[in-house]
C-alpha angles and dihedrals in degrees: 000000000000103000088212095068138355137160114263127202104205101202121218127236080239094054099041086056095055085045089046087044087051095048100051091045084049083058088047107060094042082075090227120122129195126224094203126022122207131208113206094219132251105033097018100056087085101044091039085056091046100045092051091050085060084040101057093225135142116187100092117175137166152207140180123240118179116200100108115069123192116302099000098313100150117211116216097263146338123282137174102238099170111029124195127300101201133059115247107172106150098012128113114248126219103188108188129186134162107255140346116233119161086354100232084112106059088036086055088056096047107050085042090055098039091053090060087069101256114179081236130337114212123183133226136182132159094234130042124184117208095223086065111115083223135063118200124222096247132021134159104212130024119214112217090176127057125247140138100245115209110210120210105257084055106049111101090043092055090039088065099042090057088050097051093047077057093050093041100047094045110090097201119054104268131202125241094258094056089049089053090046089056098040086055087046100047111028100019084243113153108191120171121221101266092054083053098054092052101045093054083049085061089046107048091043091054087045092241092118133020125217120233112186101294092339129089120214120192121255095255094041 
């Protein structure tokens, strides 16, 4: 991936639902069924959610693994930063999470969950690319080309992360329209006016971003 510029899918409500649908059918038919499922927080809180709602389950659990920033900043490696609450020794684990990507996410849950003593641990996610080191158990679409993929409950957060890489790796003050321009070339984003100007609201507000007139300079410029 050139960090610079890379193609992103941004994924409808309506699109994360028919993945979420496939997944849990996928489950299904495999004839296994979890006792506790588990959502690798953030981006699988949602799916977990969804697929236990197909699945007619109830036991819903969670955990919090870093290792994604906003907009495709990548930390160094995966950690576990809020483990579970809940003991699950001899039961059998669904994690679930939205996408695999390099896989150290998904290889971080599972050792952690297999060292707490589960019956069997299985893995689920509603994309899986195929450059991931790890291949979950169940997925309900498989990504031969790479792209960083922005789910919906995660839109406008990765939205202004990509504008702010624009704005911080500009040197001159630049307008909103030049900031949308670059977001289209370099990430395939297409934002109308309206979503820009709330998104350099949200910039300058957080004092990620300064307004100029009608031009927009990074934080460190």
């Amino acid at each position: 991936m050139n960090p610079e510029s890379f193609p992103c899918d941004i994924v409808t409500w309506d699109e994360f639902y028919d993945l979420a649908k496939v997944l849990a059918r996928q489950i299904k038919s495999s004839g296994w069924r979890p006792d506790l499922v588990v959502a690798i927080g953030r981006g699988g809180y949602v799916p977990g959610r969804v697929v236990c709602d197909f699945l007619v389950h109830d036991l819903l659990t969670s955990m919090k693994i870093e290792h994604w920033g906003i907009a495709a900043q990548k930390k160094d490696q995966a950690t576990v930063r809020f483990p579970l609450a809940t003991a699950i020794s001899g039961q059998k684990v669904l994690i679930v999470d939205d996408v695999t990507d390099t896989g150290d996410t998904l290889t971080t849950a599972t050792g952690y969950v297999e060292s707490l003593g589960p019956a069997e641990a299985r893995t689920a996610v509603l994309q899986h690319k195929i450059s991931s080191a790890f291949e979950p158990d169940y997925y309900a679409e498989k990504i031969t080309e790479w792209r960083w993929i922005i789910y919906p409950w995660a839109v406008h957060e990765d939205l202004v992360g990509f504008s702010e890489r624009v704005l911080s790796s500009s040197e001159v003050p630049i307008s909103a329209d030049q900031i949308r321009a670059d977001l289209k070339r370099r990430f395939e984003i297409d934002l109308d006016e309206e979503q820009m100007a709330e998104i350099l609201e949200d910039l300058v507000a957080l004092g990620r971003g300064t307004e100029i007139g009608e031009v927009y300079r990074g934080a460190g410029g």
